[in-house]
C-alpha positions as a printed NumPy array, in Angstrom:
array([[ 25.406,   1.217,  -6.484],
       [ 24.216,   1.351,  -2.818],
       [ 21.315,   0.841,  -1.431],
       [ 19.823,   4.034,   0.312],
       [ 15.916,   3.626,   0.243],
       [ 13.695,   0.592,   1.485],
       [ 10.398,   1.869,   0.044],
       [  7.086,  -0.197,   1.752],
       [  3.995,  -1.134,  -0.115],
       [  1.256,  -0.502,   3.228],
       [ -1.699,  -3.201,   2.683],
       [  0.038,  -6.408,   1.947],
       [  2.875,  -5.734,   3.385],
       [  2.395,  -4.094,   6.673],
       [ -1.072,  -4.438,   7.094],
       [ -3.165,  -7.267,   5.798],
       [ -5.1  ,  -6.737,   3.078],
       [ -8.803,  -5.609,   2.953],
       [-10.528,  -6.061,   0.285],
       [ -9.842,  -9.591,  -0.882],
       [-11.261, -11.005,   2.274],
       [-14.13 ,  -8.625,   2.615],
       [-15.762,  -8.822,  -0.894],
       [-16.101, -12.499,  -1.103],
       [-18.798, -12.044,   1.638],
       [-20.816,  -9.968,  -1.297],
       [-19.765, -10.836,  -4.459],
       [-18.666, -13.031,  -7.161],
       [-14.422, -12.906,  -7.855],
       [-15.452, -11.344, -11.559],
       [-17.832,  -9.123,  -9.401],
       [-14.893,  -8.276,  -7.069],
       [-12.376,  -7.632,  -9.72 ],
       [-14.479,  -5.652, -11.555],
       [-15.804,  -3.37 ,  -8.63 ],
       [-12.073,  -3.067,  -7.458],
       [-10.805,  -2.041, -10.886],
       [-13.406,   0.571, -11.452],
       [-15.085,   2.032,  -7.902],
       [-11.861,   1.327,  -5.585],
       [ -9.092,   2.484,  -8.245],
       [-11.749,   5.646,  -7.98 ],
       [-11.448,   5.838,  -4.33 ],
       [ -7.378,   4.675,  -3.924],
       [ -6.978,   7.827,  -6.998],
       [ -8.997,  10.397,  -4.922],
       [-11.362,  10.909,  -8.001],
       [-14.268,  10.232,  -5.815],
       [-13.909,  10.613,  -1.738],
       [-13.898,   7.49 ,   0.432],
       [-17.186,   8.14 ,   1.241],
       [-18.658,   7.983,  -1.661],
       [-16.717,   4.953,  -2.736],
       [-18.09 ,   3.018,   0.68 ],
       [-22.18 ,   4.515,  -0.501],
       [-21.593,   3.16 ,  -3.996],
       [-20.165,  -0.359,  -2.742],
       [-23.112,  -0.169,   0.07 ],
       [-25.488,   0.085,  -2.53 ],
       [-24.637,  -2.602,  -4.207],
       [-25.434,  -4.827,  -2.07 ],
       [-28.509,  -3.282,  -1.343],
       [-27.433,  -1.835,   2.274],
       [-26.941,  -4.684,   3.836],
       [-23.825,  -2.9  ,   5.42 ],
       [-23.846,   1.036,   5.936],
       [-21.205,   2.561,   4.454],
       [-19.449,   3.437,   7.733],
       [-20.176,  -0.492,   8.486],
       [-17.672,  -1.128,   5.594],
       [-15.002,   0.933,   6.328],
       [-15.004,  -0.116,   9.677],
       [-15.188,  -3.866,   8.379],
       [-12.098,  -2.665,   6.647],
       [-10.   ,  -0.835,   8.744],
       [-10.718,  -4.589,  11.056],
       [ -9.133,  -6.653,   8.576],
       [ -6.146,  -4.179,   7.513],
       [ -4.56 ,  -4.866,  11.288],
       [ -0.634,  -4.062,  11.515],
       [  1.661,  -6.74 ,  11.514],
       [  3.841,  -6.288,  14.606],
       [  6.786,  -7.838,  13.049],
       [  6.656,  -5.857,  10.147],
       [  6.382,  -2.362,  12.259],
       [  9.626,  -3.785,  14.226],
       [ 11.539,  -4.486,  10.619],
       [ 10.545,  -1.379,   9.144],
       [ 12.071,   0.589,  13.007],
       [ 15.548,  -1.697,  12.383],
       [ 16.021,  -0.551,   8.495],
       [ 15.382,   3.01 ,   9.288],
       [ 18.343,   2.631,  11.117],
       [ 20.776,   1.966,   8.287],
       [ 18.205,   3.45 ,   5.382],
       [ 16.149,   6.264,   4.385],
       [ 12.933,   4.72 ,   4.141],
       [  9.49 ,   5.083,   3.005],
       [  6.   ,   4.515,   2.171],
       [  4.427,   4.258,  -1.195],
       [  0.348,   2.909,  -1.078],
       [ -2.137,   2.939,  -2.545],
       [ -4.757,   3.737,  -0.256],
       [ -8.128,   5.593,  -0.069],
       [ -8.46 ,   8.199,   1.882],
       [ -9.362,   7.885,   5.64 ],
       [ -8.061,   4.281,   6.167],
       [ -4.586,   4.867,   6.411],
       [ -5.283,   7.444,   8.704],
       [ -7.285,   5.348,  11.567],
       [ -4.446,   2.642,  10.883],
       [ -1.248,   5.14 ,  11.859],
       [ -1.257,   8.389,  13.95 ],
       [  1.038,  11.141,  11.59 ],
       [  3.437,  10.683,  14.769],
       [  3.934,   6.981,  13.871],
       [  4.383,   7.566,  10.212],
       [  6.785,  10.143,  11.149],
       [  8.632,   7.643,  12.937],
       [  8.567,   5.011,   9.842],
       [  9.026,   6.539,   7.401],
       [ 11.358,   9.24 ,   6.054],
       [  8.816,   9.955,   2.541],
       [  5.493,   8.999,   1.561],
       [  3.569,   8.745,  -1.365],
       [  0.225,   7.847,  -1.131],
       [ -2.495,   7.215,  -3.819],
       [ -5.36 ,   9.237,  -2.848],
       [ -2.972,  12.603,  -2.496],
       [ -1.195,  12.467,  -5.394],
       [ -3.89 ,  10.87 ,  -7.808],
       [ -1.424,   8.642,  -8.967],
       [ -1.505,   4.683,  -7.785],
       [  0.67 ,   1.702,  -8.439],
       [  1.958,   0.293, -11.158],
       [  1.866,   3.978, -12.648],
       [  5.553,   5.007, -12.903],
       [  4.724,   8.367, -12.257],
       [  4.074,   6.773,  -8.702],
       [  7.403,   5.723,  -8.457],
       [  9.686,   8.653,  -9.974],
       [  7.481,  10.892,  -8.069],
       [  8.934,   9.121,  -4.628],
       [ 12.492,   8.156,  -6.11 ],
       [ 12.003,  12.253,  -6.276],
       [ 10.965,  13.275,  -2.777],
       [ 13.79 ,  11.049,  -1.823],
       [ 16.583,  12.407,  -4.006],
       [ 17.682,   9.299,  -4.476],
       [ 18.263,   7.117,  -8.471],
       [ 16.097,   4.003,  -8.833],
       [ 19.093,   1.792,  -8.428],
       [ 19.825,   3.098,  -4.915],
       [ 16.145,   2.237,  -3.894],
       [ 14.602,  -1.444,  -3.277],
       [ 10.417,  -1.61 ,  -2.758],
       [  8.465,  -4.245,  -1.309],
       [  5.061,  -5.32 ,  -2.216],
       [  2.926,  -8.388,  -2.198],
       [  1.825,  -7.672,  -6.365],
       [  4.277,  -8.699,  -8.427],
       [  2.535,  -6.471, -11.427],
       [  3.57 ,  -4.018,  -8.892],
       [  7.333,  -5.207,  -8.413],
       [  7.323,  -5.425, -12.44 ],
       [  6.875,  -1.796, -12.739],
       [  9.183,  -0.903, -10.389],
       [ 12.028,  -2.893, -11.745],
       [ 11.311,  -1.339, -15.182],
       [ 12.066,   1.645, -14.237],
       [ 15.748,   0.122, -12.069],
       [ 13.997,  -0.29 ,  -8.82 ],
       [ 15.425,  -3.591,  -7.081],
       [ 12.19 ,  -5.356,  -6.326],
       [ 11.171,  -8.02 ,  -3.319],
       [  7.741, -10.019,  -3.562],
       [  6.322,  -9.895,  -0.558],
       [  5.163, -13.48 ,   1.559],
       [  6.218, -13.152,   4.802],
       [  8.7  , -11.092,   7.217],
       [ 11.032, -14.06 ,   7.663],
       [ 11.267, -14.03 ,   4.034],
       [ 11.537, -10.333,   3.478],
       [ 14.584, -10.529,   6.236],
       [ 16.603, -13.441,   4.096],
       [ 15.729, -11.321,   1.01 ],
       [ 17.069,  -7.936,   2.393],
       [ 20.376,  -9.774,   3.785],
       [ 20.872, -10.78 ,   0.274],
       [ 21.046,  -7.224,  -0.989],
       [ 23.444,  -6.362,   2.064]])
């Protein structure tokens, strides 16, 4: 079956990731995990607000960033990769594509104007709305949906293989994310 969707994980992928570089400066990796899996997930589902999440994590380590001091630490390290913004304009060309992130709310936001996701991406899915996040496969059928399109007909790229692994379950051809150059060889592959 052909391929009509190129879906995009965001931070990763696109944008360099956060978290992994900012919570060494703070805590311990079973710290990190831990605080990711519990306050973040929080944040990334929209069960608590972004600012909250950034007041809890900012009182853990006893203020010694604000919370708007974290967020902007955050939004500094999630910069756009150029290439990547260039790759995503070329498929669009040929594909439908689209966006599916977890993200909490706010950061996606100072990243993209709604004019420039317009002009990425054809559908979006994104955590914090829909309080659903990845590797649910709610996340995914609920995009495969907006798209109209069967999981077969629909490739996603992420830097998480656990990520990639629920997407194939469900028929989704997946791509682990390393670098464009790769991503380009990988897409040629799949015509």
């Amino acid at each position: 079956m052909p391929v009509k969707l190129i879906i995009f994980d965001n931070f990763g992928v696109i944008c360099h990731e956060a978290a992994p570089f900012w919570f060494p400066k703070y805590f311990s990796a079973e710290d990190s995990v831990r605080i990711k899996n519990d306050i973040v997930t929080k944040g990334d589902l929209g069960e608590i607000s972004a600012e909250e999440m950034y007041k809890t994590i900012s009182d853990m380590i006893d203020n010694a960033e604000t919370p708007q001091q974290i967020e902007d630490s955050w939004f500094e390290l999630a910069q756009r990769n150029p290439e990547m913004i260039e790759l995503i304009r070329e498929t669009r060309k040929k594909y439908k594509t689209a966006l599916l992130s977890n993200a909490v709310e706010g950061l996606l936001e100072r990243i993209y104007t709604e004019r420039e996701l317009d002009e990425l991406f054809d559908f979006r899915a994104i955590s914090y709305i829909e309080h659903i996040a990845k590797p649910d496969e709610k996340f995914y059928r609920l995009l495969l949906d907006r798209a109209n399109v069967k999981p077969e007909e629909a490739v996603f790229i992420d830097d998480n293989p656990a990520n990639i692994r629920a997407a194939q379950a469900l028929g989704i051809k997946g791509i682990v994310f390393t670098d464009c150059e790769g991503l380009k060889k990988e897409l040629s592959l799949l015509g």
